[in-house]
TORFINU-712155 format. One record per residue: residue number from 1; residue in one letter; x, y, z of N, C-alpha, C, O in turn. Coordinates in pm, 1 decimal, decimal comma. Each point is the difference from the previous one (the first is absolute). Layout:
<nodes>
NODE  seq  type        nx        ny        nz       cax       cay       caz        cx        cy        cz        ox        oy        oz
NODE  NUM     A         X         Y         Z         X         Y         Z         X         Y         Z         X         Y         Z
...
</nodes>
This chain:
<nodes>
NODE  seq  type        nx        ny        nz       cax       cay       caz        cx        cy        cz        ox        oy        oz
NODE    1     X   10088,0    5259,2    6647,3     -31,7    -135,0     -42,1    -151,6     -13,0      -8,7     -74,2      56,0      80,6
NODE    2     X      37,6    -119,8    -165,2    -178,5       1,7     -12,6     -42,7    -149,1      31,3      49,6     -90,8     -66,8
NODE    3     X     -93,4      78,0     115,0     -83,1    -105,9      47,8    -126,6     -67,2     -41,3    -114,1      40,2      23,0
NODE    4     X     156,7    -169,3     -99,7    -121,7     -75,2     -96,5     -88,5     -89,3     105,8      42,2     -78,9      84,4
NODE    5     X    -163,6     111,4    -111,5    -112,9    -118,4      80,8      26,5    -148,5     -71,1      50,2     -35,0    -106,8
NODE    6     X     -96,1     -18,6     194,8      12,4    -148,6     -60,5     -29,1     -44,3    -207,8      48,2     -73,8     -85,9
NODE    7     X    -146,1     168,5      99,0    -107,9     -19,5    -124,0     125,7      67,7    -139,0      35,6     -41,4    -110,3
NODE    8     X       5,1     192,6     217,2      73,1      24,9     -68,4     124,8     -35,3    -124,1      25,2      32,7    -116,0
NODE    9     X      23,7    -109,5     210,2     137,1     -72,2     -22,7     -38,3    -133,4     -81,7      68,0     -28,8     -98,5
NODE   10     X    -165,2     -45,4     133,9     -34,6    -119,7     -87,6      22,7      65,8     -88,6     103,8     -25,5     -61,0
NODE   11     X    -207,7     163,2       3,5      -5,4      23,2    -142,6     118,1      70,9     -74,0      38,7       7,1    -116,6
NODE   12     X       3,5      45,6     246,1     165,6      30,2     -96,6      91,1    -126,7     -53,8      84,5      -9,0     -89,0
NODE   13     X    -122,9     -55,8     154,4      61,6    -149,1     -35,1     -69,8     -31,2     -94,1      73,1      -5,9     -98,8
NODE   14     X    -174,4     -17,6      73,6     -52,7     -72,1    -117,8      17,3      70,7    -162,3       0,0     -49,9    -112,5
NODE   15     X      19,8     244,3     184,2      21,3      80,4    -140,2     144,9     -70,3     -44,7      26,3     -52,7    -108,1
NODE   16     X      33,4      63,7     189,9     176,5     -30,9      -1,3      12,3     -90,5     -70,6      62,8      12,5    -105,1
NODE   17     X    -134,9    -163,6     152,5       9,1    -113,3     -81,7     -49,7     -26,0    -164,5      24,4     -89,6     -80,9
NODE   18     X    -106,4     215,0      75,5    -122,1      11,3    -136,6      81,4      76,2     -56,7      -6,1     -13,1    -122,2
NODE   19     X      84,6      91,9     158,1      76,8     105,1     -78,6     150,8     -69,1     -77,1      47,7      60,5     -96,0
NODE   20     X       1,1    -154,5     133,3      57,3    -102,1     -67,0     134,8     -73,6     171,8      66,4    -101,0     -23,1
NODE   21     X     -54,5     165,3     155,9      93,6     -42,5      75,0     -85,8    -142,4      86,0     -98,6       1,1      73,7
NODE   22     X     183,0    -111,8    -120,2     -39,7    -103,7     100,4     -14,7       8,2     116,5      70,9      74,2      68,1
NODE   23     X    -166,7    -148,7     -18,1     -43,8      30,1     145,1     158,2    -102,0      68,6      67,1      45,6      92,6
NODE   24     X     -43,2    -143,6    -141,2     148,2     -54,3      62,0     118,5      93,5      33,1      81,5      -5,9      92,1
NODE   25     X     -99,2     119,2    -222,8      92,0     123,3      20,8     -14,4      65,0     132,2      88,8      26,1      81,3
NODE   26     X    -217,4      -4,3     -73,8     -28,4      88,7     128,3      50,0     -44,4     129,3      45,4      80,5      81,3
NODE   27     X     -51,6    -198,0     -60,6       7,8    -113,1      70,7     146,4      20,3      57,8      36,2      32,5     113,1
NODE   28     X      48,7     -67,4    -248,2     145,6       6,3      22,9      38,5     154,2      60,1      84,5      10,9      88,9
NODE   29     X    -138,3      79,9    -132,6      36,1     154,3      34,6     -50,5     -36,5     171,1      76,9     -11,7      95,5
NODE   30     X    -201,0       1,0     -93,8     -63,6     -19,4     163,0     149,9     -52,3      92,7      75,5      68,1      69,3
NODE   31     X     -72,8    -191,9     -96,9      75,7     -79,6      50,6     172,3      64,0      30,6      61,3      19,8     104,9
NODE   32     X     -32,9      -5,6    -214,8     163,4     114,4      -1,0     -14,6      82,6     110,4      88,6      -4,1      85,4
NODE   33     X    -216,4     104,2     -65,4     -13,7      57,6      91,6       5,8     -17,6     136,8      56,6      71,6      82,6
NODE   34     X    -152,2    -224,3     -56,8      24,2     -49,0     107,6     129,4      -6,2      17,8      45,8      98,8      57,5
NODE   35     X      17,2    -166,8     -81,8     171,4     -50,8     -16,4      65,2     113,6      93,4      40,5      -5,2     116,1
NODE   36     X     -44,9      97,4    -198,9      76,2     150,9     -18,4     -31,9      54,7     138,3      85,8      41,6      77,9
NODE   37     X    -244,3     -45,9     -48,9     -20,1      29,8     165,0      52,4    -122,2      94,8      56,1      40,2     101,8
NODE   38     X     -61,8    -142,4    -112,2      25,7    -117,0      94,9     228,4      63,6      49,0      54,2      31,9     105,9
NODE   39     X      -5,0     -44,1    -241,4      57,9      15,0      49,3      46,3     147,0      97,3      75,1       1,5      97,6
NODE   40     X    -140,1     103,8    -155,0      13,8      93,3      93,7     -28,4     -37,6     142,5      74,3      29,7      93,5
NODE   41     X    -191,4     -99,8     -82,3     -39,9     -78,5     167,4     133,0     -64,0      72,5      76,8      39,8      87,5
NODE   42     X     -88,0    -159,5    -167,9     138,7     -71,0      50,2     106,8     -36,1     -75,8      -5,5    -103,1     -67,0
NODE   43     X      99,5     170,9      67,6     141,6      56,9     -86,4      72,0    -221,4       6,1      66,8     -64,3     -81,1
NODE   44     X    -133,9      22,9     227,8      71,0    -148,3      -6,0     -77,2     -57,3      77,8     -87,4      71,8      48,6
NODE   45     X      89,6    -215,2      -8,9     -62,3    -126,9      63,6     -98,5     -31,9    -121,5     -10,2      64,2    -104,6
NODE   46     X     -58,9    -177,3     142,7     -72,5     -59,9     -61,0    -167,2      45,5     -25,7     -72,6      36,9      92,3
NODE   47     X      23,9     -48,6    -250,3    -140,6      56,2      -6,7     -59,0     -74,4     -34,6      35,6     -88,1     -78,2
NODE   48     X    -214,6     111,2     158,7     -96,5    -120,3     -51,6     -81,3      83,9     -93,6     -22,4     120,9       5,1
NODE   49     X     -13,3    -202,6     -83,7    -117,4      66,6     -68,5    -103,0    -106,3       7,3      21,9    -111,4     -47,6
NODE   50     X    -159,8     149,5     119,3    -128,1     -86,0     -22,1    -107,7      98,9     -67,7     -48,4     106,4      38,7
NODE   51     X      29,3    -187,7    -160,9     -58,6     -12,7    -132,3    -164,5     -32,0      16,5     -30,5    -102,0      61,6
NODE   52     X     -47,0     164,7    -101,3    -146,9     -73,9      -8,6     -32,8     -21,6    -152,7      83,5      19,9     -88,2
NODE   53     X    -199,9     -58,1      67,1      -3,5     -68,6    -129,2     -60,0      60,3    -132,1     -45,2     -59,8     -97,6
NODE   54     X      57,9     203,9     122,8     -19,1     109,9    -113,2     130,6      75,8     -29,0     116,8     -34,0      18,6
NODE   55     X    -184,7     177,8     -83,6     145,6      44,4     -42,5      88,7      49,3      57,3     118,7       3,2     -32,4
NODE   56     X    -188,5      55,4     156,6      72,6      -3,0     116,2     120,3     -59,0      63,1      99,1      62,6      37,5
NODE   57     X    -125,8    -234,2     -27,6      77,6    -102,1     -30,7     129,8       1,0     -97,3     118,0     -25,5      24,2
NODE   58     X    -179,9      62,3    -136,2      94,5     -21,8    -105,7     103,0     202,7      -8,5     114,6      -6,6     -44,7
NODE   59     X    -145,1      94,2      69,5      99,5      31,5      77,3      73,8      -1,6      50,4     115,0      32,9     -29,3
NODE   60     X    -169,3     -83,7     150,4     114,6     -61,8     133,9      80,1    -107,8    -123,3     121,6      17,9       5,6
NODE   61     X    -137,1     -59,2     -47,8      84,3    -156,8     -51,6      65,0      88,3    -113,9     110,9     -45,2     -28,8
NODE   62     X    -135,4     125,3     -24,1     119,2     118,5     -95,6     121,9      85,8      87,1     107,5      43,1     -41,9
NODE   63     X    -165,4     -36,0     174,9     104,3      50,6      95,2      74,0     -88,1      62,0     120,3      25,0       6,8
NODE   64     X    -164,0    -131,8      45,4      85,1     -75,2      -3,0     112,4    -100,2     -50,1      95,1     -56,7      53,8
NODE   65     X    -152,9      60,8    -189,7      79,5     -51,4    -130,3     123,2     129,2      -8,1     112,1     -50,6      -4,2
NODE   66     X    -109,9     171,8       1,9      36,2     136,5     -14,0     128,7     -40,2      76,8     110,8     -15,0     -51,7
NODE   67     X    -149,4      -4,0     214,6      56,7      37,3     114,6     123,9    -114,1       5,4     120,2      18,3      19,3
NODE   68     X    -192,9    -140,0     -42,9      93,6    -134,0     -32,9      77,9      32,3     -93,5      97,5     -74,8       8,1
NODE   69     X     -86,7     142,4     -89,5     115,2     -20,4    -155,4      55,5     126,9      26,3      43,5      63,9     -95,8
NODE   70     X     -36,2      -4,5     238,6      84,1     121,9      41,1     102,0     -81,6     177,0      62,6      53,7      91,3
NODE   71     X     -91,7    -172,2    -118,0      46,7     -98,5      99,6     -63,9      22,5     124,6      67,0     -36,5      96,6
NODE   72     X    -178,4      86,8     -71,4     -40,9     -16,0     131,3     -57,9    -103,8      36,3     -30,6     -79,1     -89,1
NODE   73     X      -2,5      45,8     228,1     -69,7    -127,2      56,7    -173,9       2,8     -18,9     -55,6      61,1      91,2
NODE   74     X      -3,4     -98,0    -158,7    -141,0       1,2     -21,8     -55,9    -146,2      14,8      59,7    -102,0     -34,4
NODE   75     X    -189,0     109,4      93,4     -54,4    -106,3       0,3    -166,6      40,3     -56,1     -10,2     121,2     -18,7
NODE   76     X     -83,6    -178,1      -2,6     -75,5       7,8     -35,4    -149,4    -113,0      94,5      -0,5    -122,7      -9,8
NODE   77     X     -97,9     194,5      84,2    -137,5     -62,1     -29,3     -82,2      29,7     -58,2     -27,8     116,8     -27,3
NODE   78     X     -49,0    -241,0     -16,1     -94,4      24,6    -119,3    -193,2     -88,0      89,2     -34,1    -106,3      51,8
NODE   79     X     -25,8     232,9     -85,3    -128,9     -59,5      82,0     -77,9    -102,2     -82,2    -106,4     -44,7      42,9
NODE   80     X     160,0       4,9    -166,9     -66,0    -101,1     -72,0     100,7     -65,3     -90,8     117,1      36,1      12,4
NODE   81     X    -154,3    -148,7    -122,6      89,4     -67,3     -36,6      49,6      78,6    -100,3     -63,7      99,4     -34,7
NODE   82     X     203,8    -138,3     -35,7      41,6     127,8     -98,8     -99,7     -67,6    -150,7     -16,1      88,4     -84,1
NODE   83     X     -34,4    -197,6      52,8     -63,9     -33,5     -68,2    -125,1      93,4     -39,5     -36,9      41,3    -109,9
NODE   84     X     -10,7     -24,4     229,6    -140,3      97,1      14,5       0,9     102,1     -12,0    -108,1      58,5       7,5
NODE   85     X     269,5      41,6     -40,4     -27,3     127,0     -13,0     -32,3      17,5    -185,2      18,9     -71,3     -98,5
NODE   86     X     -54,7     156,4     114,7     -47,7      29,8    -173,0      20,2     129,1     -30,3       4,8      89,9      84,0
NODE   87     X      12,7     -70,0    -253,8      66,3     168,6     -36,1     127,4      -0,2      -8,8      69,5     -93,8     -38,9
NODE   88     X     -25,9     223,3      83,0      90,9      87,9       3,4      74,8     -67,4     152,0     122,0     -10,5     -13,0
NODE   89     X    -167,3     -28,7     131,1      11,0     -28,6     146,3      82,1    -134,1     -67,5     117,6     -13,4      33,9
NODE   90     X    -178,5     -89,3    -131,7      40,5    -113,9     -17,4     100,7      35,0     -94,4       8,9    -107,0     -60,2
NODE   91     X      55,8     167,4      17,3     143,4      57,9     -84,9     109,9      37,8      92,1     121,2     -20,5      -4,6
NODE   92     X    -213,9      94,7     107,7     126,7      68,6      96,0       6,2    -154,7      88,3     116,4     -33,7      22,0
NODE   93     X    -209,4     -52,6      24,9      67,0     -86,8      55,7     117,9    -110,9     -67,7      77,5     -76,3      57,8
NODE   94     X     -98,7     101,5    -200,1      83,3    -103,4     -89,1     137,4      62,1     -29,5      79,9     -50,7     -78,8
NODE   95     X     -56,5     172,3     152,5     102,5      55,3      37,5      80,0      11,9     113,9     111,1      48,5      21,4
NODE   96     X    -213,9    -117,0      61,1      73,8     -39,6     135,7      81,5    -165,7      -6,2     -78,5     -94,3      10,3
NODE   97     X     220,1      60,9     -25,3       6,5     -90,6     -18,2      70,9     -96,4      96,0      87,2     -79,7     -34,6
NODE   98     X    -141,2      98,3     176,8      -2,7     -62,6     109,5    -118,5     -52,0      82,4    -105,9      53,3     -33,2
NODE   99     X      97,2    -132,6     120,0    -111,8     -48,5      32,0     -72,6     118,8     108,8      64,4      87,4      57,9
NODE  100     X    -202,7    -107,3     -47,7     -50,9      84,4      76,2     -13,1     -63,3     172,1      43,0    -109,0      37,7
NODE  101     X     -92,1     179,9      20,7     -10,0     -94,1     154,9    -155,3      37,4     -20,3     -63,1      83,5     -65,0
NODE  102     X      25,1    -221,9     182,5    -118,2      15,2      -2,3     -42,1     113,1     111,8      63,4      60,4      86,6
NODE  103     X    -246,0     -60,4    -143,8     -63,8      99,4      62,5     -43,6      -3,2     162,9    -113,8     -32,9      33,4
NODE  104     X     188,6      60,4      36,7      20,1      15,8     178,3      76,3      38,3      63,6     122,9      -6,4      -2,8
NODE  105     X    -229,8      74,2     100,9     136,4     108,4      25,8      91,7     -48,3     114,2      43,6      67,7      93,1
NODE  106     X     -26,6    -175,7    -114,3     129,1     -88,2      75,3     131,6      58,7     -65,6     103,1      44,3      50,6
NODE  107     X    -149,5     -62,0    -198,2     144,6      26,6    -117,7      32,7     133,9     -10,0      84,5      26,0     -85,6
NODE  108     X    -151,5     113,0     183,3      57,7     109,6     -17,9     106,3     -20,0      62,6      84,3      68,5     -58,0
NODE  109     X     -40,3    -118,1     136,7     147,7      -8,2      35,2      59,5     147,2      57,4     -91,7      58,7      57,5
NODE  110     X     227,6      25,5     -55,3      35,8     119,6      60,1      36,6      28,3    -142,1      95,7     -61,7     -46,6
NODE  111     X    -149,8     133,7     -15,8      56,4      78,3     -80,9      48,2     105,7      -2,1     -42,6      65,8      94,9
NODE  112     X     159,6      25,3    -196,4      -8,1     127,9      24,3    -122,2      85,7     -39,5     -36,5      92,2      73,0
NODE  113     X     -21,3    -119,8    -178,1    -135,0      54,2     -35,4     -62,4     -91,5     -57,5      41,5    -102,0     -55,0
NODE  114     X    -172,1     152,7      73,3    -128,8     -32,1     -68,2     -76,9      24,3     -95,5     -82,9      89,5      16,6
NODE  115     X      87,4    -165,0    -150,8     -96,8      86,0     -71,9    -137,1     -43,8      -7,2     -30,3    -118,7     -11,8
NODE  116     X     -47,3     206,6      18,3    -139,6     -62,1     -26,4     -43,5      13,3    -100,2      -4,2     115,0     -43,7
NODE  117     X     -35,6    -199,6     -19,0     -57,8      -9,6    -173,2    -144,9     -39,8      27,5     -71,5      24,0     -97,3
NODE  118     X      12,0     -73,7     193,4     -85,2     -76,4      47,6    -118,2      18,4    -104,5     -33,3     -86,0     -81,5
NODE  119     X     -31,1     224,3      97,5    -149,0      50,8     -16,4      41,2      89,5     -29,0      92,7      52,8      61,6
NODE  120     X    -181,4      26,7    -231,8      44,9     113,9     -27,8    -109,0      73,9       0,0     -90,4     -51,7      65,7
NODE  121     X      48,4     212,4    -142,7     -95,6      80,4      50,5    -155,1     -54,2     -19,9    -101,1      43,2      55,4
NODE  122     X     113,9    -161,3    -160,6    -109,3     -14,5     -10,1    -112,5    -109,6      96,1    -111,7     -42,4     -29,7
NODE  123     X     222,6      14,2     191,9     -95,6     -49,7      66,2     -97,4      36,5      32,9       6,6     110,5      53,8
NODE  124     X    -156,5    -176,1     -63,7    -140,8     -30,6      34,2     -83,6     -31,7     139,0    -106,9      42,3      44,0
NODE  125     X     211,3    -142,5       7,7     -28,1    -136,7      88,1      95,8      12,5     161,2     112,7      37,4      32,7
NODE  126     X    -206,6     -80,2      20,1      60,5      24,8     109,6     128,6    -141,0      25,3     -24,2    -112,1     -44,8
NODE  127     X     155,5     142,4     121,0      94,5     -72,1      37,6     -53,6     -79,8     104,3     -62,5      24,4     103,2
NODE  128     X     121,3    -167,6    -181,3     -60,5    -139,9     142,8      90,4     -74,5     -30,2     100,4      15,7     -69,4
NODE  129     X    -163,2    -146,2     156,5     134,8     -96,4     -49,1     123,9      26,3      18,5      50,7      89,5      67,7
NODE  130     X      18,4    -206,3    -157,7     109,5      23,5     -57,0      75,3     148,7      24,7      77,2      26,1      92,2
NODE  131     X    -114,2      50,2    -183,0      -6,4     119,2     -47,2      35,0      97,0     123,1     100,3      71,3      -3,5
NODE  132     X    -191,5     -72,8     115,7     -26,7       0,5      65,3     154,7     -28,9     134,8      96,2      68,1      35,4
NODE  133     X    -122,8    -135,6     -17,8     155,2     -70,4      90,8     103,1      81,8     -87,1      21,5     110,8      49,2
NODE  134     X      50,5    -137,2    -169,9      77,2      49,5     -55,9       9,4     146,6      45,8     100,6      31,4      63,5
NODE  135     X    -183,0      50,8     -85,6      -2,5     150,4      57,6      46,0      16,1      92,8      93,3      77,9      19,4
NODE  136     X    -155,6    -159,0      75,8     -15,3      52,4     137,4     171,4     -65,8      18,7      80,8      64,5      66,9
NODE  137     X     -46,5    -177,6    -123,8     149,2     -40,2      48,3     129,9     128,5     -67,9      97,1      44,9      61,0
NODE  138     X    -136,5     -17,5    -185,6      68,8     117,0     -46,1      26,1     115,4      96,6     109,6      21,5      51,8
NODE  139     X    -241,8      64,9     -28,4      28,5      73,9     143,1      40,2     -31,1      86,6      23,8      98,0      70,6
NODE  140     X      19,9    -246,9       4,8      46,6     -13,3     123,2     128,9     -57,0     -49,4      47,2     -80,3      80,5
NODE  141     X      19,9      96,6    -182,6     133,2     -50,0     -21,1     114,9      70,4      42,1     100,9     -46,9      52,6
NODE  142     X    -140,4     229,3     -96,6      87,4     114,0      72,6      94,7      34,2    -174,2      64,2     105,0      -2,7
NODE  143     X     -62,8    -172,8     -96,2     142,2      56,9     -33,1    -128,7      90,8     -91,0    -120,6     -21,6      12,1
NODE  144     X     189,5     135,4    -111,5     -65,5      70,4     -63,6     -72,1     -51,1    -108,2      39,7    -112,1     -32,0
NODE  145     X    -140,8     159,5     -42,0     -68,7     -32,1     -90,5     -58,2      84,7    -124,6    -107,5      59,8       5,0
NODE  146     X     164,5     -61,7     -80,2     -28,9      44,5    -133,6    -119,6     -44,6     -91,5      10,1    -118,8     -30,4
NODE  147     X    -161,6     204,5     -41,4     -86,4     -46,8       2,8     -34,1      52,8    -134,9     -31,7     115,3     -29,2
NODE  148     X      43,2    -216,3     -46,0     -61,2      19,0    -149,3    -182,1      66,3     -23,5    -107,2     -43,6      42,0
NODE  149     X     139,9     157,0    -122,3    -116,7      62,7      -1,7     -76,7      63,5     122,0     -23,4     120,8       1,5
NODE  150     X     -17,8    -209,6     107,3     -39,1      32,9     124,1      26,9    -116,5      96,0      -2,7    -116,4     -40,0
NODE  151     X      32,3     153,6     184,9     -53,6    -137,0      75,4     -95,9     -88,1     -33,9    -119,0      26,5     -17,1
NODE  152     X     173,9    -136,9       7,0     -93,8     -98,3      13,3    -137,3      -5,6      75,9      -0,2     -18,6     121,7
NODE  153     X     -88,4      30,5    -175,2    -158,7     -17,9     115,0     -59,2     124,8     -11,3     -81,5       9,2      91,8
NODE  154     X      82,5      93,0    -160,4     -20,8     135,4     -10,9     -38,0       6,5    -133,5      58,0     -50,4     -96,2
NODE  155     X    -192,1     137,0      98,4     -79,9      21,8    -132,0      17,8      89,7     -13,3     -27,9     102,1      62,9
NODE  156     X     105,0    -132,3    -193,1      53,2     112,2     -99,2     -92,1     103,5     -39,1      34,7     110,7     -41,1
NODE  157     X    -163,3    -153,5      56,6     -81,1     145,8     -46,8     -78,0      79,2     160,1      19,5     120,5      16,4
NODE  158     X    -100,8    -196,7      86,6      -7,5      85,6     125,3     106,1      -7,9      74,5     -12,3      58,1     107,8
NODE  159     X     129,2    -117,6    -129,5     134,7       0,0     124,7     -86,5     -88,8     110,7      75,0       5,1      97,6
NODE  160     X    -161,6     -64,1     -67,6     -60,2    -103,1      77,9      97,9     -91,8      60,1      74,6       2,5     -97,9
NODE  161     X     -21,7     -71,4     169,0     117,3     -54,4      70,5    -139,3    -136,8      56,8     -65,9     -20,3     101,9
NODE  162     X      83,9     -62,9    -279,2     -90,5    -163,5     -60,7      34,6     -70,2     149,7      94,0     -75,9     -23,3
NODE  163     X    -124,3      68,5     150,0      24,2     -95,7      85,6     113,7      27,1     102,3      -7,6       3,1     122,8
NODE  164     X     136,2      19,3    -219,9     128,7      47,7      50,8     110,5     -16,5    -179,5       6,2     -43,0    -115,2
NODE  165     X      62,8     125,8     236,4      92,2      55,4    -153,9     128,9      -9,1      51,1     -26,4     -35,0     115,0
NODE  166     X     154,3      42,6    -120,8     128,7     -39,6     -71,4      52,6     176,3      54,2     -37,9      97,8     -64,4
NODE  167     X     101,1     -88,5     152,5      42,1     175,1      33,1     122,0       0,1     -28,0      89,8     -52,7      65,7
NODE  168     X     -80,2     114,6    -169,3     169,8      69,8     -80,7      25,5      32,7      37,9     -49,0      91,2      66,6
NODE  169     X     201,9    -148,3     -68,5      55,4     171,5     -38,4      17,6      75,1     -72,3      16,8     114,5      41,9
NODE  170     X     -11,7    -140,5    -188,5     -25,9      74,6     -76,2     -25,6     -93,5    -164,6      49,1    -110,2     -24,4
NODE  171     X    -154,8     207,0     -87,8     -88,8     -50,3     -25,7      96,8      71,2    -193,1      53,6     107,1     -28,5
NODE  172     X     -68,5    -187,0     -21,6      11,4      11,1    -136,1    -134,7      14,2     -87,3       6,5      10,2    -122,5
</nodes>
């Protein structure tokens, strides 16, 4: 398996999209994937997916759209309003066609798994806040966690662990 740097992969993405495949396409393939691993995680009980407000986000909200129209229990948080997402993120949320819960980690609830869509490779910035609590409540929840692109809080190009990060179990 070969392994793309952050920089890398943007630009395979951007050839991909220039070469004539929608970046929504990619999106949907991303997302299937998630699906496809989630359920290997948990075959049954109920799954959360919390969403942040890139494409990352809109991932998670293609897997969970996926996972729902295969009858499983999905719920969805979203760290901002679905108004505010934009792109490709704001397509996959117009495919989610249930309400989201809000952003706290009161609403992780016991799930059977977790997906994290949160933050994808191209975080910068260190985790606070909000953001912040959410993580740290994810790790202390116990059920497993499935992690789009990378844990959440982890820079995709030095592997830097932004404040604190989101510990998988395993990482799509």
């Amino acid at each position: 398996m070969e392994v793309l740097t952050t920089a890398e992969m943007e630009r395979a993405d951007r050839l991909t999209i220039a070469a004539g495949t929608p970046g929504f396409a990619l999106m949907l393939s991303a997302g299937q994937a998630v699906a496809d691993a989630a359920r290997d995680l948990a075959d049954e009980g109920p799954i959360l997916v919390i969403a942040g407000p890139g494409n990352n986000g809109g991932d998670g909200f293609v897997a969970a759209a996926e996972l729902a129209a295969q009858g499983r229990e999905v719920s969805v948080i979203l760290m901002c309003e679905r108004d505010a997402l934009k792109g490709d993120a704001a397509s996959a949320a117009r495919g989610w066609k249930f309400p989201v819960l809000p952003f706290n980690p009161q609403a992780i609830g016991k799930p059977a798994l977790i997906i994290d869509a949160l933050f994808g490779a191209g975080l910068s910035r260190s985790i606070d806040g909000e953001a912040r609590a959410m993580i740290e409540a994810i790790n202390a929840n116990g059920a497993p966690v499935l992690a789009v692109d990378l844990p959440s809080g982890i820079n995709g190009t030095s592997a830097a662990i932004m404040g604190v990060a989101v510990r998988a179990t395993e990482t799509v």
